[in-house]
C-alpha positions as CSV (number, residue, x, y, z in Angstrom):
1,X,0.0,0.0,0.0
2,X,3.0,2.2,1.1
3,X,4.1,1.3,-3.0
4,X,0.8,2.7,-4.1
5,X,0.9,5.6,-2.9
6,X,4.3,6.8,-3.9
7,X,3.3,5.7,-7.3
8,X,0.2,8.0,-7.0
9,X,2.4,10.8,-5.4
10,X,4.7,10.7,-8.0
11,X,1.6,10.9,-11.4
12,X,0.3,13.5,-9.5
13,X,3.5,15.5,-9.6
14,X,3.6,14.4,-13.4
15,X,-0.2,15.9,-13.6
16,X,0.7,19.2,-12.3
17,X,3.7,19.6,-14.9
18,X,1.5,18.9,-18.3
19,X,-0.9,21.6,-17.3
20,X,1.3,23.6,-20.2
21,X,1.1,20.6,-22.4
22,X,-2.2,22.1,-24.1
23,X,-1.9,18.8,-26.2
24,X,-2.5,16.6,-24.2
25,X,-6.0,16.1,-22.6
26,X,-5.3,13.6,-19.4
27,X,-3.5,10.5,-18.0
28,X,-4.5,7.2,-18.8
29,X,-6.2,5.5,-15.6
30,X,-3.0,3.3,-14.5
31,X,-4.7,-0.1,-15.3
32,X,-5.4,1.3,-18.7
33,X,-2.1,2.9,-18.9
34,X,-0.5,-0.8,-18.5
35,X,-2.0,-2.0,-21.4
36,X,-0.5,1.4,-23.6
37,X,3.0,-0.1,-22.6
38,X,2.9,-2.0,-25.8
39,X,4.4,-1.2,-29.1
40,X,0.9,0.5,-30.0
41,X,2.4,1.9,-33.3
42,X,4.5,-0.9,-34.6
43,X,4.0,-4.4,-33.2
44,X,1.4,-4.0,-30.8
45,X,0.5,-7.0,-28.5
46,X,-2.6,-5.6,-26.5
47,X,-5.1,-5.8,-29.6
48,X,-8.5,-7.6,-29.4
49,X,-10.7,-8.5,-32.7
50,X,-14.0,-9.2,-32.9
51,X,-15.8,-10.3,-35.6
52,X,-19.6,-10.9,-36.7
53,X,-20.5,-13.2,-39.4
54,X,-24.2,-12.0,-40.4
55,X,-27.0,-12.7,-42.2
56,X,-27.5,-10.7,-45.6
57,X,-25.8,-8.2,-47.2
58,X,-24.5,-5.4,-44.5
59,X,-25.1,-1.9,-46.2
60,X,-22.6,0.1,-44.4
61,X,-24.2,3.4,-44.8
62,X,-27.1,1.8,-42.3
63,X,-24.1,0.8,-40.0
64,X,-22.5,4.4,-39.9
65,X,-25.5,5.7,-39.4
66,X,-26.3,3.8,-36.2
67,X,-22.2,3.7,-34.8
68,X,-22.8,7.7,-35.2
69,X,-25.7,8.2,-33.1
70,X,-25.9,5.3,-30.5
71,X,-22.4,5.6,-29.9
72,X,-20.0,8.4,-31.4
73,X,-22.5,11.4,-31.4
74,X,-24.6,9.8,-27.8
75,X,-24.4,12.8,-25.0
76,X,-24.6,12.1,-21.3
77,X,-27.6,12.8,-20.1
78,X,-26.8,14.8,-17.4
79,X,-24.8,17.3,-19.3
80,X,-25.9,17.1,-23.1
81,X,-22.6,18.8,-24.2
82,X,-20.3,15.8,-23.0
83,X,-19.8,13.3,-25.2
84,X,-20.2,10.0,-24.0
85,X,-17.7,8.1,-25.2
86,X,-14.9,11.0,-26.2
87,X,-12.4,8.6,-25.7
88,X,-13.3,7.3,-29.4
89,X,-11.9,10.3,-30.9
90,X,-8.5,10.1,-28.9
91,X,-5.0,8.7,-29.5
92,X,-2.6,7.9,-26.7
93,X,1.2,9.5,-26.6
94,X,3.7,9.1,-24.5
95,X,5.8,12.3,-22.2
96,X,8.1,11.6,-19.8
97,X,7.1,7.5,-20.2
98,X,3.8,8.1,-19.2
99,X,0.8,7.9,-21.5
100,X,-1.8,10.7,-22.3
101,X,-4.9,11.0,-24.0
102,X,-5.1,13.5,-27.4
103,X,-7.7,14.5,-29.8
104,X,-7.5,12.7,-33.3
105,X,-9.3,12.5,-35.9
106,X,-11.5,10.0,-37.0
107,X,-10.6,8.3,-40.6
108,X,-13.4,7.0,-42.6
109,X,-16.0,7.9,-39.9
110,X,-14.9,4.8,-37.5
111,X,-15.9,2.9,-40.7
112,X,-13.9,0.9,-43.7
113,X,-14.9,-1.2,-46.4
114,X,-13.3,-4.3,-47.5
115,X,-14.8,-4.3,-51.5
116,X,-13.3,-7.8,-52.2
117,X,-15.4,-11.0,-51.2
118,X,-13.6,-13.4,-48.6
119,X,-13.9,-17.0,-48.4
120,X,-14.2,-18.2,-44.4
121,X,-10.8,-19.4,-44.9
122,X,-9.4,-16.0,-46.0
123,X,-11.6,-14.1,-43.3
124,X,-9.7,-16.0,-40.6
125,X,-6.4,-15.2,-41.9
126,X,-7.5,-11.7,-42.7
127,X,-9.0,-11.0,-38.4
128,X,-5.3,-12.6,-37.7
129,X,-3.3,-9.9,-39.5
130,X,-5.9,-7.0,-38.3
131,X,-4.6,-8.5,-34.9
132,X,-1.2,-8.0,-34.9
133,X,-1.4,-4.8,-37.8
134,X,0.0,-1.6,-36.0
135,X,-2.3,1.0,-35.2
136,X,-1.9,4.3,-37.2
137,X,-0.3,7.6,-35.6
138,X,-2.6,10.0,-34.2
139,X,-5.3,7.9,-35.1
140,X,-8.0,6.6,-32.7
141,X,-6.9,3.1,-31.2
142,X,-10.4,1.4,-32.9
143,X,-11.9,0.9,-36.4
144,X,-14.9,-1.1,-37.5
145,X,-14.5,-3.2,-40.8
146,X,-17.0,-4.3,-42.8
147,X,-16.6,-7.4,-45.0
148,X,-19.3,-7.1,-47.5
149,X,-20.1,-10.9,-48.6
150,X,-18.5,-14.2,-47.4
151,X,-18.4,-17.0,-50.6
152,X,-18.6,-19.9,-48.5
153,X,-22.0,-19.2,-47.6
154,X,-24.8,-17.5,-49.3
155,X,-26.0,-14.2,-48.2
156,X,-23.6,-13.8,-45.8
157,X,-21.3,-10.7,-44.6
158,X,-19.1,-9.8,-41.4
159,X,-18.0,-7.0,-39.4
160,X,-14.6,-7.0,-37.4
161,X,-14.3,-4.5,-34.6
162,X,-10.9,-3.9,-33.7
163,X,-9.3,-2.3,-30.5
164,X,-7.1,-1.6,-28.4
165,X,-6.8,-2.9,-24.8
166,X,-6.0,0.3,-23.4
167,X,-9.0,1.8,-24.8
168,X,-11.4,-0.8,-23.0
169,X,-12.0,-4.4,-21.5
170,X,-14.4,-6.9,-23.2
171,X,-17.2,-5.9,-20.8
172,X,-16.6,-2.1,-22.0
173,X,-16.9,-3.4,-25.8
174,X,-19.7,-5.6,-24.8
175,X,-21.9,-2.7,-23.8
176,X,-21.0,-0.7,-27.3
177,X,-22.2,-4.0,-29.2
178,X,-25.0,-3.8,-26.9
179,X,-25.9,-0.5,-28.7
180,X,-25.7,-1.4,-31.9
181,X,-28.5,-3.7,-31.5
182,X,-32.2,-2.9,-33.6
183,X,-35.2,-3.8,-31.0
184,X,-36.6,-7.1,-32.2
185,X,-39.1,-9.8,-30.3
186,X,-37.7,-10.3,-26.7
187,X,-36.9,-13.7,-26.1
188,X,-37.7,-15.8,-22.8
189,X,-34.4,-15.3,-20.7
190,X,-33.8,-18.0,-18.0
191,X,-34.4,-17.2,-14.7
192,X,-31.3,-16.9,-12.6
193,X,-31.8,-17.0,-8.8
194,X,-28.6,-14.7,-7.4
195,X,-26.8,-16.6,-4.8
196,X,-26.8,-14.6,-1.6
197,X,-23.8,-12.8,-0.4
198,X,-22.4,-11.2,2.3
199,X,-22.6,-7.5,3.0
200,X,-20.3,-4.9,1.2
201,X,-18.7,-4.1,4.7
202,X,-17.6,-7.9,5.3
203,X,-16.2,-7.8,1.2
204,X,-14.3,-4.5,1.9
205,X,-12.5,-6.4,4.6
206,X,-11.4,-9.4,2.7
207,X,-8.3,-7.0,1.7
208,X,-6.8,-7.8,5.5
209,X,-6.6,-11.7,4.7
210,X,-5.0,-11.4,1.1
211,X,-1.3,-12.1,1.6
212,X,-2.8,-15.2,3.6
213,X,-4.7,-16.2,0.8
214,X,-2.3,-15.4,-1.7
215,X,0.5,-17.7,-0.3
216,X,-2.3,-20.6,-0.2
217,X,-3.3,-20.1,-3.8
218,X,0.7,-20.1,-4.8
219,X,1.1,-23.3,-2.7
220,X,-1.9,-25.2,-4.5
221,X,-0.8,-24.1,-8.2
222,X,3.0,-25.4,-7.3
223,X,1.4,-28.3,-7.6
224,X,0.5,-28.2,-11.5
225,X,3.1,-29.7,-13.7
226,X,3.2,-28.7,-17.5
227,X,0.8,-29.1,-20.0
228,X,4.1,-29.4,-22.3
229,X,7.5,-30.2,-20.7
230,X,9.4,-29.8,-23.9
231,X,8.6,-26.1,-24.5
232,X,11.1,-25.9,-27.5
233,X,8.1,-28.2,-28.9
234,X,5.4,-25.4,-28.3
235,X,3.8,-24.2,-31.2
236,X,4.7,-20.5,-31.5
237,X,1.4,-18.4,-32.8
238,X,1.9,-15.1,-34.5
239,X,0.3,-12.8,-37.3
240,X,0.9,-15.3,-39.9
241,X,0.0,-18.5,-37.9
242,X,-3.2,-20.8,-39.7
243,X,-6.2,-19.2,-37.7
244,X,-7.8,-22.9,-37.0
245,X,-4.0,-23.4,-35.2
246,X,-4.9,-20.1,-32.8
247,X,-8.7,-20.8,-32.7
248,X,-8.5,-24.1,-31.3
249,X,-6.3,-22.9,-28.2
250,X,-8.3,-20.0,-27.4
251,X,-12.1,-20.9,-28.2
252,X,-14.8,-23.8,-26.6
253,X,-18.4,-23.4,-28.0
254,X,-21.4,-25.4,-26.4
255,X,-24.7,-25.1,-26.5
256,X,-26.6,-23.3,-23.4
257,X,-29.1,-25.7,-22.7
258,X,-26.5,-28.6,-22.1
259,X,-24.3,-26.8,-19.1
260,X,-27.9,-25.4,-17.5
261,X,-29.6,-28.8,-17.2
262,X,-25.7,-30.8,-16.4
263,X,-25.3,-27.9,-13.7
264,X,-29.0,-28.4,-12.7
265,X,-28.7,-31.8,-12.2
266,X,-25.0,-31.9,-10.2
267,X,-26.0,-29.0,-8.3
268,X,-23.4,-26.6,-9.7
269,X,-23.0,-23.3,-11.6
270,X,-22.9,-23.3,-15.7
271,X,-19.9,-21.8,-15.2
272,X,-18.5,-24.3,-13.6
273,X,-19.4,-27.3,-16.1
274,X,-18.0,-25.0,-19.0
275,X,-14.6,-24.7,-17.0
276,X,-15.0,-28.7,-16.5
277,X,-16.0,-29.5,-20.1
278,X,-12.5,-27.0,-21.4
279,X,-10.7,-28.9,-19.1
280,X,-11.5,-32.6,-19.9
281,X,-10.7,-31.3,-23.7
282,X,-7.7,-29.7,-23.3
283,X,-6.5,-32.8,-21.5
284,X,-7.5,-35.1,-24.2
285,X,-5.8,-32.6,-26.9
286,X,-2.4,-33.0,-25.1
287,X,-2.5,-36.1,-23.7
288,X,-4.5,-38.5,-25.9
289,X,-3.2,-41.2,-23.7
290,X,-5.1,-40.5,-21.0
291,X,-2.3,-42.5,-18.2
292,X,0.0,-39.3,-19.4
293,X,-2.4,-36.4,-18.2
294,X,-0.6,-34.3,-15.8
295,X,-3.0,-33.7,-12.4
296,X,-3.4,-29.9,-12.6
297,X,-3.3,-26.8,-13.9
298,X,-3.3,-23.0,-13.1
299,X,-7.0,-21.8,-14.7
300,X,-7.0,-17.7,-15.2
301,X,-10.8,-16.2,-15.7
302,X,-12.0,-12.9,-15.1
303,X,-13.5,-11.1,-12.7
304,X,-16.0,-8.3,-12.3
305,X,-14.3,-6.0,-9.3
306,X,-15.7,-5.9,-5.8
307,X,-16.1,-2.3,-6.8
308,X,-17.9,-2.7,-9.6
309,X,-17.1,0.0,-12.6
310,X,-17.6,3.2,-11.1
311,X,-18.3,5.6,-13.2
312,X,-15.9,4.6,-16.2
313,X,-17.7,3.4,-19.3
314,X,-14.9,2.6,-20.9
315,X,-11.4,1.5,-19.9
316,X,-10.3,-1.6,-18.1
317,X,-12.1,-2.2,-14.8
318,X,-12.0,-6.4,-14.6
319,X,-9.3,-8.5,-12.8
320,X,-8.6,-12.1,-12.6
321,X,-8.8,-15.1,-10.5
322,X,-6.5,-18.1,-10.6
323,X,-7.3,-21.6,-8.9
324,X,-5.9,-25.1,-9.0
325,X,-8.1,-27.5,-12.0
326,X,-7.6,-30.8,-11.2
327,X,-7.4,-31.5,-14.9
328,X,-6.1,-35.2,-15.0
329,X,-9.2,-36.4,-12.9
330,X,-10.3,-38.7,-15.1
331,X,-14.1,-39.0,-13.5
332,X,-16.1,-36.2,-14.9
333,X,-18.5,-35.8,-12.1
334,X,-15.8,-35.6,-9.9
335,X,-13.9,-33.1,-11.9
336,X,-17.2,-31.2,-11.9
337,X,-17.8,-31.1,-8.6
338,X,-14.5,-30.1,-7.6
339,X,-14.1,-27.4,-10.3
340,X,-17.0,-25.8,-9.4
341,X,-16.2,-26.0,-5.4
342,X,-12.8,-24.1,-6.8
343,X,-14.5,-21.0,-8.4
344,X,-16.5,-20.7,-5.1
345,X,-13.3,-21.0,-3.2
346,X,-11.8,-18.1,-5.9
347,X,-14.6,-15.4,-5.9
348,X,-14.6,-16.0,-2.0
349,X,-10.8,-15.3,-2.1
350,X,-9.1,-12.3,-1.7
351,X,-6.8,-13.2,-4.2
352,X,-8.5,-11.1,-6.7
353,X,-8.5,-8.1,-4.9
354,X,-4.9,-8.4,-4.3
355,X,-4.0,-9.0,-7.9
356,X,-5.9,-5.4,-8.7
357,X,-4.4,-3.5,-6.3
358,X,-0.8,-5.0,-7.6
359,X,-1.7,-4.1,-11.5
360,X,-3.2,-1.0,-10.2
361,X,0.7,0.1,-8.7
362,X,2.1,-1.4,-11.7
363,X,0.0,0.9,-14.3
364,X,1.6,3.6,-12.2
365,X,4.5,2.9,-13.5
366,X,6.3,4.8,-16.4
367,X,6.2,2.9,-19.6
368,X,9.9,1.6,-19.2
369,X,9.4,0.3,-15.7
370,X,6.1,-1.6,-16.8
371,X,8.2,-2.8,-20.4
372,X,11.4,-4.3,-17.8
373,X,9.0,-5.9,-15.2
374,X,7.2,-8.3,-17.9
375,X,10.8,-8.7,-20.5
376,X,12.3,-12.0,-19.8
377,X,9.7,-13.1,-17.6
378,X,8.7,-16.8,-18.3
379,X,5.3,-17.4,-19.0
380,X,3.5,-19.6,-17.0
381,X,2.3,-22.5,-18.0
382,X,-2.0,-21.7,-17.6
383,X,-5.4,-22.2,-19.0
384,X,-7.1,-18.9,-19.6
385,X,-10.7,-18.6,-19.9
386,X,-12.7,-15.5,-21.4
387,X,-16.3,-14.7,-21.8
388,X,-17.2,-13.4,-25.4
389,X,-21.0,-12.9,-26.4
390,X,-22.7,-15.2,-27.7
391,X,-26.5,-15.1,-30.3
392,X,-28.0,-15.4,-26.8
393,X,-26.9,-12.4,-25.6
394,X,-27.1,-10.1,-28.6
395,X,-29.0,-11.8,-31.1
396,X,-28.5,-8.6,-34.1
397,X,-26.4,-5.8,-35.2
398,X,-27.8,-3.2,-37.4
399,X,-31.1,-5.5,-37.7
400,X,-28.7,-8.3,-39.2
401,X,-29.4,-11.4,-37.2
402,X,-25.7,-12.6,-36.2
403,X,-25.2,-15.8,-37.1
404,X,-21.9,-16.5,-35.2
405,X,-19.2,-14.4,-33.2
406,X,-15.4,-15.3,-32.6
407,X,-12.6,-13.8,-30.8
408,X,-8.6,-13.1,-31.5
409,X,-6.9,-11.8,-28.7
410,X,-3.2,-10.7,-29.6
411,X,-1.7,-11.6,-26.1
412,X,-2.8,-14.7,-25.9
413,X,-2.4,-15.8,-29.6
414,X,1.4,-14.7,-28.7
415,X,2.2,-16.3,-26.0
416,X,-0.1,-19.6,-26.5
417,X,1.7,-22.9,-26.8
């Protein structure tokens, strides 16, 4: 805590100096200033794509019209002359090694066109390179590209929204594609029954038993072994790796009525027979013989804060949680029953709120410092597991039913194995 605030002592000196930069607007929050460490401008890292496969022919004056007034014209409503998402029309720089916000421009209205028709093949490979592409100069760290037909399948198009993690989390971007949604017939949503929790008093104190809970988490996972002990074997993803190669590391697809009634009938969460199912399959992907399956494995999945967002609507505002799989249990009930005891175990934790205050003193730091704590650093050997929206979720864009939605994620396509 003492860290913390001589980080915050030492931005706020570095705030009072660019008063007479009349360039630059503000500082980055420091979690979204960790991100902006990356080589934004010539191999950046950080970058997450989306893409939309829908159904018909997108116009993409229809789409511009709607990303203009949902989202890049929208006012607050408490004062109508503040933008509501100005951070769409910035760029990031760097002074002194810290990063700042700037007005840009915006090219093509937030919008491009890709004339030529893509097979799916070509799509993938084309969402890859969009991944790893350098963002432009004074530039806004975002663009939306519209694919206007896909050959493999009749009346079909897509739209890839690309961004920068410094700009926002996936929750952030979930609530734009949220936006961009035409009213249609509501659908019957599943009732969920919130589990009960304790009071935000208690949850504000689980802060004093973190360095307790810590060192028991660290204990458990030096447990694991490696997925791969030959890591000269790994299979190294970049911008031109196959995108099946990246997809089938990073993605798991299942349909929502199965985890419902398995949960419903083990008496655990969905969540927890998702994390089950991804692990029984990533075990049989390495280790078809099932007598070499290590035991277990650090899992990584995000976490709303005990906080919640505040008032940001964009930026980064999730953490993580880690906990021990025990991946080579070979009974799946077991496995399921004991995974989902685990996530209790992890949101109960105060783990999580340990690991934010630590990223939040490390976004303090000045890009260099943030740059020499992660070079050299060996990366773990972990399953990480991300939410993405599915048709349940947000069934259109535009009006255009979506008829699937997929995921690159630079960091992790990087440094998957």
């Amino acid at each position: 805590m003492r860290l913390l605030a001589i980080l915050y002592s030492q931005n706020s000196g570095l705030q009072a100096q660019f008063q007479f930069r009349h360039d630059l607007i503000s500082m980055l929050a420091p979690v979204d200033g960790m991100f902006a460490a990356d080589q934004i401008y010539t191999g950046p890292k950080n970058t997450v794509v989306g893409c939309l496969h829908l159904e018909g022919i997108a116009d993409s004056a229809h789409i511009r019209d709607m990303l203009d007034r949902n989202i890049l014209e929208a006012r607050c409503e408490r004062d109508p002359g503040k933008l509501m998402y100005p951070e769409l029309r910035r760029s990031i720089t760097h002074w002194l090694g810290y990063p700042f916000w700037t007005e840009t421009e915006l090219p093509h209205g937030g919008i491009r066109t890709h004339e030529d028709a893509l097979s799916l093949e070509e799509l993938h490979k084309f969402q890859t390179q969009l991944t790893f592409q350098p963002f432009r100069k004074n530039a806004p760290l975002w663009e939306l590209v519209l694919i206007k037909r896909i050959t493999d399948t009749p009346n079909t198009s897509a739209v890839l929204f690309r961004f920068h993690h410094a700009l926002a989390d996936g929750l952030a971007i979930f609530s734009l594609l949220r936006k961009m949604t035409s009213p249609q017939n509501p659908k019957i949503r599943k009732q969920v029954v919130p589990a009960r929790g304790r009071c935000k008093g208690f949850k504000a104190l689980r802060i004093l038993s973190a360095p307790y809970d810590i060192a028991k988490l660290e204990k458990e996972l030096g447990q694991g072994g490696w997925l791969i002990k030959d890591k000269e074997g790994w299979t190294q993803l970049d911008g031109n790796s196959h995108y099946s190669t990246v997809a089938a590391r990073l993605r798991f697809h299942s349909s929502e009525s199965i985890p419902f009634s398995v949960g419903g009938a083990h008496g655990v969460s969905v969540t927890a027979v998702l994390h089950s199912a991804m692990l029984g399959a990533v075990r049989k992907s390495y280790f078809p013989s099932e007598a070499e399956s290590i035991s277990r494995v650090r899992v990584q999945t995000q976490l709303l804060p005990m906080w919640g967002r505040g008032g940001r609507l964009l930026g980064n505002n999730i953490t993580c949680g880690s906990y021990s799989a025990h991946m080579g249990e070979l009974d799946v009930v077991k496995r399921l029953i004991e995974t989902h005891e685990s996530l209790v175990a992890m949101k109960r934790s105060a783990c999580p709120v340990g690991l934010a205050v630590f990223i939040l003193a490390l976004g303090c730091l000045s890009r260099p410092g943030i740059r020499n704590y992660f070079q050299g650093r060996d990366q773990e050997d972990k399953i990480f597991v991300f939410n993405i929206p599915g048709p349940e979720e947000v069934d259109n864009f535009c009006g255009y039913n979506i008829k699937h939605i997929d995921m690159t994620v630079g960091s992790y396509a990087a440094n998957a194995g």
